[in-house]
C-alpha positions as CSV (number, residue, x, y, z in Angstrom):
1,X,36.8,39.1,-5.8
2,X,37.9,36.4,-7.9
3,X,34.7,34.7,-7.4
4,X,32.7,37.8,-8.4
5,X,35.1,38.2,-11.9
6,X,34.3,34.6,-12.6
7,X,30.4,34.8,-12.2
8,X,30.2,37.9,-14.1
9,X,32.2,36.6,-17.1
10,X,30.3,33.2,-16.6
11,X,27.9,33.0,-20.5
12,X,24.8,33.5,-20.2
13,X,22.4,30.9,-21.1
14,X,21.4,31.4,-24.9
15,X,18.2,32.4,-25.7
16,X,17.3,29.6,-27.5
17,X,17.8,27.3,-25.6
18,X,16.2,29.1,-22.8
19,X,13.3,28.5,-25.3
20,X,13.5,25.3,-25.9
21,X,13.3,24.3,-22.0
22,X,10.7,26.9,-21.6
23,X,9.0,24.6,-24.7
24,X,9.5,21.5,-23.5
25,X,8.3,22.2,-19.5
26,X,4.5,23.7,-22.0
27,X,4.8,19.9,-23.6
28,X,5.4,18.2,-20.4
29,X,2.2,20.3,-18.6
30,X,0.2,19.3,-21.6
31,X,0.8,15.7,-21.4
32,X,0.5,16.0,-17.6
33,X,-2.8,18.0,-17.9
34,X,-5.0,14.6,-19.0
35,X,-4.0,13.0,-15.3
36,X,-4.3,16.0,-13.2
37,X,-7.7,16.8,-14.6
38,X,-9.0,12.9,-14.0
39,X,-7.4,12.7,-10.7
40,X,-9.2,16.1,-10.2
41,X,-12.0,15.4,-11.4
42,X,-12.3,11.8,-9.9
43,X,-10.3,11.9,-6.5
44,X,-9.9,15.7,-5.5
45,X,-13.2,16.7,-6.0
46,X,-15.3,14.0,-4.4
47,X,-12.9,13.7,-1.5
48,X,-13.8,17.0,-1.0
49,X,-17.6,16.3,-1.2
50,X,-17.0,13.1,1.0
51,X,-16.0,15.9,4.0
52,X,-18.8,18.2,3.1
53,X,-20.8,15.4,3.9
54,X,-19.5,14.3,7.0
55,X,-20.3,17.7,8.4
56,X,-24.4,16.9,7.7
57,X,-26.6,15.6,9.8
58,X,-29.0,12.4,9.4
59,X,-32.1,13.6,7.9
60,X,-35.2,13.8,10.0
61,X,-38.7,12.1,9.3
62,X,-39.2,16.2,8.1
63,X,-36.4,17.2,6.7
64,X,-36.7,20.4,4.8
65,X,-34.3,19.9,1.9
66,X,-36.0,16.6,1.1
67,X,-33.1,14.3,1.0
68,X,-33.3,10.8,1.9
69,X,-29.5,10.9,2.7
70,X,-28.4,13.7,4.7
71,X,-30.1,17.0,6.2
72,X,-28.7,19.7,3.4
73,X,-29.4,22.8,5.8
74,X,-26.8,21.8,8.8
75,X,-23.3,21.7,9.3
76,X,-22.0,19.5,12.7
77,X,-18.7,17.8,13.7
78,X,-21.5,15.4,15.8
79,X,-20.0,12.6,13.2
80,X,-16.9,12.3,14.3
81,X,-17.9,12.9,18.2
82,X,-19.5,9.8,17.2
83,X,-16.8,8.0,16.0
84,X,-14.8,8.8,18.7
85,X,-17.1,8.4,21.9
86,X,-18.6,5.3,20.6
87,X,-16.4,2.2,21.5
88,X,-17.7,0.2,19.1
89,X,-16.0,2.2,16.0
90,X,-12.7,2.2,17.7
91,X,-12.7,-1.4,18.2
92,X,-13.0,-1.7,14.2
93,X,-10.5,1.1,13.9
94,X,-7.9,-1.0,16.1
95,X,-8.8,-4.3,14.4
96,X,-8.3,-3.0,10.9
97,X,-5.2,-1.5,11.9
98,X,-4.2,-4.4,13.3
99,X,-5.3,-6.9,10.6
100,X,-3.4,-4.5,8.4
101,X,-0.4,-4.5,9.8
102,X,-0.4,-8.4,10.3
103,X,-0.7,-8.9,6.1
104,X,1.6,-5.8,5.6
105,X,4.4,-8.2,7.4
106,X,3.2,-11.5,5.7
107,X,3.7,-9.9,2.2
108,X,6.8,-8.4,2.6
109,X,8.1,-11.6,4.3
110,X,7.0,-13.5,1.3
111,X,7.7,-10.4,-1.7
112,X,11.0,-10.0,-0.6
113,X,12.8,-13.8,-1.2
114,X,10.7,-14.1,-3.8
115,X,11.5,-10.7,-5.2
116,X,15.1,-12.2,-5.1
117,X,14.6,-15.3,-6.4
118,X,13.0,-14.2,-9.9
119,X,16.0,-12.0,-9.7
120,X,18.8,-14.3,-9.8
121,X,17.3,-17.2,-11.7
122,X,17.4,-17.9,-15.4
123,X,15.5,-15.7,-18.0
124,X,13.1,-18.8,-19.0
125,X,12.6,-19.2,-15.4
126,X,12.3,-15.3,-15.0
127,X,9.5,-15.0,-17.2
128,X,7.8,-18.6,-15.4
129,X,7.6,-17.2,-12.6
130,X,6.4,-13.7,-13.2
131,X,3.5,-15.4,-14.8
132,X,2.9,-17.2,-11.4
133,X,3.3,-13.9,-9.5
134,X,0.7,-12.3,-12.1
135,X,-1.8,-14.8,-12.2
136,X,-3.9,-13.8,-9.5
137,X,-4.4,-10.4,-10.5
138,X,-5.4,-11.8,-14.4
139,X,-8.3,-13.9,-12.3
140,X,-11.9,-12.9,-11.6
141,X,-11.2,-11.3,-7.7
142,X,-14.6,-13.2,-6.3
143,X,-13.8,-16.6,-8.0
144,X,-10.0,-16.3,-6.3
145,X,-11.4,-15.6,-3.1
146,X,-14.0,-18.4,-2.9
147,X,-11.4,-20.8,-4.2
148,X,-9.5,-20.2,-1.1
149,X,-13.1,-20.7,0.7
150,X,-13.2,-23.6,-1.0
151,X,-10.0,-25.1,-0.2
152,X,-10.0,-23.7,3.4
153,X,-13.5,-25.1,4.2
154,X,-13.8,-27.8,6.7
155,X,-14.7,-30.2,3.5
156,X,-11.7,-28.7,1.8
157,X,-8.7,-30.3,-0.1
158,X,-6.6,-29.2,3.0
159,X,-8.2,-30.8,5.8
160,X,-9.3,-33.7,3.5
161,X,-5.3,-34.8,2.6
162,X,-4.3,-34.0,6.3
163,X,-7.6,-36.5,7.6
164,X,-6.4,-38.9,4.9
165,X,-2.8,-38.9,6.3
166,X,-3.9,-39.4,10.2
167,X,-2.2,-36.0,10.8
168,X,-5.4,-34.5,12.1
169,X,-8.8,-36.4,13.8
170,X,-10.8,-33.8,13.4
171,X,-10.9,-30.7,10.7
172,X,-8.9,-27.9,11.5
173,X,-10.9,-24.3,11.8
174,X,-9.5,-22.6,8.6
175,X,-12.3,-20.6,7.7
176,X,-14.3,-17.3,9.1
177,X,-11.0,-16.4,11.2
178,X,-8.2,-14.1,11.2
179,X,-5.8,-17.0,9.4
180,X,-8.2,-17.4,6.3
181,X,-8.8,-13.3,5.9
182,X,-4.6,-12.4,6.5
183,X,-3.7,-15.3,4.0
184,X,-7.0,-14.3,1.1
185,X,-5.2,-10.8,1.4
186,X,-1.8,-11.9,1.3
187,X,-2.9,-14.1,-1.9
188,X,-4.4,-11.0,-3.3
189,X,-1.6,-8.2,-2.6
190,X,1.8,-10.3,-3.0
191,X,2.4,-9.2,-6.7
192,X,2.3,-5.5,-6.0
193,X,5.5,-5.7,-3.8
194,X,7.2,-8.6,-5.8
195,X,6.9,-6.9,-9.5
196,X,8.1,-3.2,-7.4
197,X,11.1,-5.1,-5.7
198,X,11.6,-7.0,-9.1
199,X,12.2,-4.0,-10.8
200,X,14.6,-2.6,-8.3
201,X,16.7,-5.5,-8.7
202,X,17.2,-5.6,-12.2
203,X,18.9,-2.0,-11.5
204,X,21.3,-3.1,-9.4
205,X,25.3,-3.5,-10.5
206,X,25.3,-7.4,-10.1
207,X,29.1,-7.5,-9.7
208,X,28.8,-5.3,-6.6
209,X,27.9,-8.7,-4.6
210,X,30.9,-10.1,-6.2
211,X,33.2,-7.3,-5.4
212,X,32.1,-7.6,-1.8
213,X,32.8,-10.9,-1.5
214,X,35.7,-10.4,-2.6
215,X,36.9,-7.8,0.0
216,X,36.1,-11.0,2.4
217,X,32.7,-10.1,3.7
218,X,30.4,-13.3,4.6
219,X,27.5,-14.1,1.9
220,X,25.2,-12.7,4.5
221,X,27.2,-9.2,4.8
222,X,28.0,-8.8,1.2
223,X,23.8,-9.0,0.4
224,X,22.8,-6.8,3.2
225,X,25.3,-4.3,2.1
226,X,25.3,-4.1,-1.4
227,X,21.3,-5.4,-2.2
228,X,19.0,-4.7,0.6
229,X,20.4,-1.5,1.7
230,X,19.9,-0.8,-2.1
231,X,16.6,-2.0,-2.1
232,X,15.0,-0.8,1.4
233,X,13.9,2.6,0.4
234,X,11.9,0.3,-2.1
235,X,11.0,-2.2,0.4
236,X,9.5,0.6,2.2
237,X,6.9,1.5,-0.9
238,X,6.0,-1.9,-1.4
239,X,5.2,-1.9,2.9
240,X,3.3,1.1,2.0
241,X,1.3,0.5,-0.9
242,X,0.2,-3.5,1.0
243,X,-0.9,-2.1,3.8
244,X,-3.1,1.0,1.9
245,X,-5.0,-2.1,0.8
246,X,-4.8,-4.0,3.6
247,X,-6.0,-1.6,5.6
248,X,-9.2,-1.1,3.0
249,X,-9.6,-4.4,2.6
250,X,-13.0,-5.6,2.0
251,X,-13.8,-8.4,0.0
252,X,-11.6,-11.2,2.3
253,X,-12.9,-10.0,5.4
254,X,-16.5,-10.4,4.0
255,X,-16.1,-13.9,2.2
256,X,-13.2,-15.2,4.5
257,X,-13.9,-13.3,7.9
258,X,-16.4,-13.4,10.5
259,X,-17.8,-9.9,12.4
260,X,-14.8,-9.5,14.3
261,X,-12.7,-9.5,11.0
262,X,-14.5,-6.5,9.2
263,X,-13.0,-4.0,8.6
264,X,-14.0,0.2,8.3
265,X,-14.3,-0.4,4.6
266,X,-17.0,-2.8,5.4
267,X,-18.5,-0.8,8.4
268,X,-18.7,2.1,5.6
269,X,-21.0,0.1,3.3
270,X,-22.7,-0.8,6.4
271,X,-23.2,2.2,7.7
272,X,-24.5,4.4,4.1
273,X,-26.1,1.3,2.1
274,X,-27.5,-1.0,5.0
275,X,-27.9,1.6,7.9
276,X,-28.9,4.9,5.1
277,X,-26.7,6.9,7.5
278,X,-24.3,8.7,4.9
279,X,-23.3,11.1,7.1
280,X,-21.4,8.9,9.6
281,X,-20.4,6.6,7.1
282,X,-18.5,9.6,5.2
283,X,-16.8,10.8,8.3
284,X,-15.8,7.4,8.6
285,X,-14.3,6.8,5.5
286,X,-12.6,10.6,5.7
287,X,-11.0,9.5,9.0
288,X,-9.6,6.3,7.0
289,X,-8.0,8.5,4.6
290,X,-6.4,10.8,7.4
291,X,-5.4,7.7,9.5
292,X,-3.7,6.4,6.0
293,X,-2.1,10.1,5.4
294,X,-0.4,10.0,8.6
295,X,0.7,6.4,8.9
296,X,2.0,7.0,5.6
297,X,3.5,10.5,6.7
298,X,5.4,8.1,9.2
299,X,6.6,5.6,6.7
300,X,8.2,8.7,4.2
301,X,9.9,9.8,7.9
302,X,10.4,6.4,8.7
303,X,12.7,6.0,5.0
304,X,14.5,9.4,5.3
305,X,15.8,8.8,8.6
306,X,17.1,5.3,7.4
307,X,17.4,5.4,3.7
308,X,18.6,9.4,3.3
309,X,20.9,9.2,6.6
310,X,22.8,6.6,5.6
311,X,23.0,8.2,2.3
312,X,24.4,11.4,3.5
313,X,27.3,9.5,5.9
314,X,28.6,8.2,2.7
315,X,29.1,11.2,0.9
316,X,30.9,12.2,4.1
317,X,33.5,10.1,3.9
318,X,36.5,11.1,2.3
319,X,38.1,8.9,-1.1
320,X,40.6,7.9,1.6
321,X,37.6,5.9,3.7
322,X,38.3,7.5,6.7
323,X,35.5,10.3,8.0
């Protein structure tokens, strides 16, 4: 009853500033509207059109629409049958999955010390060493990449200082493997994590470390408990968005890779520019971007059960610290 008194002699929300929100949620939409339409207009839509075309066939030597890309009067799942009875496309599936996965762990092994590092040093040095992190991104992408080839290369500055030493008789295979592709990507994809976990940091209470070691918990236990459990949640984006580029990584596996290194981004070009089968090359690409969905689906679980879970048994306990 009491309850019911206090709701109904609660004030009601004024009217103008019931317009001013309703205002200000119009101006947000409007500012809004510019990247919905492009992301409509440049993502949505030909996403869209990318299934549609999946679901043609090849044309014929006589096909009756005329096109030299796909049969415009049928509509088959034969595609993806494809895709999945052939062993061939499964093979590149599991390899790009796997290749992914191995420069996904490689980054974040790296981003993450590093991430720290810029963190706790000096502003000069701060601003040093974002520069570093940067500088591959503010370089030409093909005259990166055959820099690495360059130095990777049998003839390379590597194997030529390790001959000169007598650590090696003979060059060591650097090149057109899985080591030169994982470590071109990781090259290429490092700053993403870094400047994301960088960020994070500079959030962070930097006398809660302090406190902790205070309280008597180890250097090792104060960090894990007051900066990476902080930080993981973040951790976890930077794991995602690495290996939604690993896993359409192109231009290492082509320059740095052999065969067995390419990946379904290079099978797709394959397939609709070398091959002229457009068809199978769109379902493959729209089976990358469900396989990506999901994995990612996973990653979003994979955060809530650790990140939000541990949340919630915090603000279970009591002030008393007993739950």
């Amino acid at each position: 009853m009491t309850a019911s008194l206090q709701s109904n002699n609660s004030p009601a929300q004024p009217p103008e500033r019931k317009q001013k929100t309703e205002r200000d949620s119009i101006v947000a939409w409007l500012f809004l509207a510019p990247a919905l339409l492009f992301l409509t207009g440049f993502f949505v839509i030909p996403v869209l059109w990318l299934v549609r075309l999946s679901l043609y066939s090849r044309p014929g030597s006589a096909s009756p629409g005329g096109s030299r890309f796909y049969d415009p009067n049928t509509f088959t799942f034969n595609q993806y049958g494809t895709l999945l009875g052939d062993a061939y496309y499964l093979r590149i599936l599991g390899g790009t999955l796997v290749q992914a996965v191995l420069i996904t762990i490689c980054v974040m092994v790296l981003a993450y010390p590093c991430a720290v590092l810029i963190h706790r040093g000096s502003s000069r040095f701060k601003v040093g060493a974002l520069l570093l992190v940067m500088l591959p991104k503010l370089t030409n992408l093909l005259v990166l990449t055959y820099g690495l080839l360059v130095l990777f290369s049998n003839s390379g500055l590597i194997n030529q200082v390790l001959l000169a030493l007598g650590i090696i008789k003979e060059p060591i295979s650097m090149f057109a493997n899985t080591f030169a592709v994982v470590v071109t990507e990781t090259v290429l994809l490092c700053p993403y994590p870094i400047l994301l976990l960088v960020s994070l940091f500079e959030r962070l209470d930097p006398n809660l470390e302090q406190a902790a070691r205070g309280m008597g918990a180890s250097p090792f236990r104060a960090f894990y408990e007051t900066t990476f459990r902080l930080t993981f949640s973040g951790a976890v984006a930077g794991a995602g968005i690495t290996f939604v580029w690993a896993f359409g990584a192109y231009v290492g596996p082509v320059i740095m890779g052999n065969p067995d290194n390419y990946t379904t981004a290079v099978e797709v070009f394959d397939l609709t520019f070398s091959q002229n089968n457009w068809p199978l090359g769109a379902a493959l690409a729209v089976s990358n971007v469900l396989f990506v969905i999901v994995l990612l689906g996973l990653t979003g679980l994979l955060r809530w059960f650790i990140v939000d879970r541990h949340t919630r048994r915090l603000k279970a306990v009591p002030a008393g610290g007993q739950p």
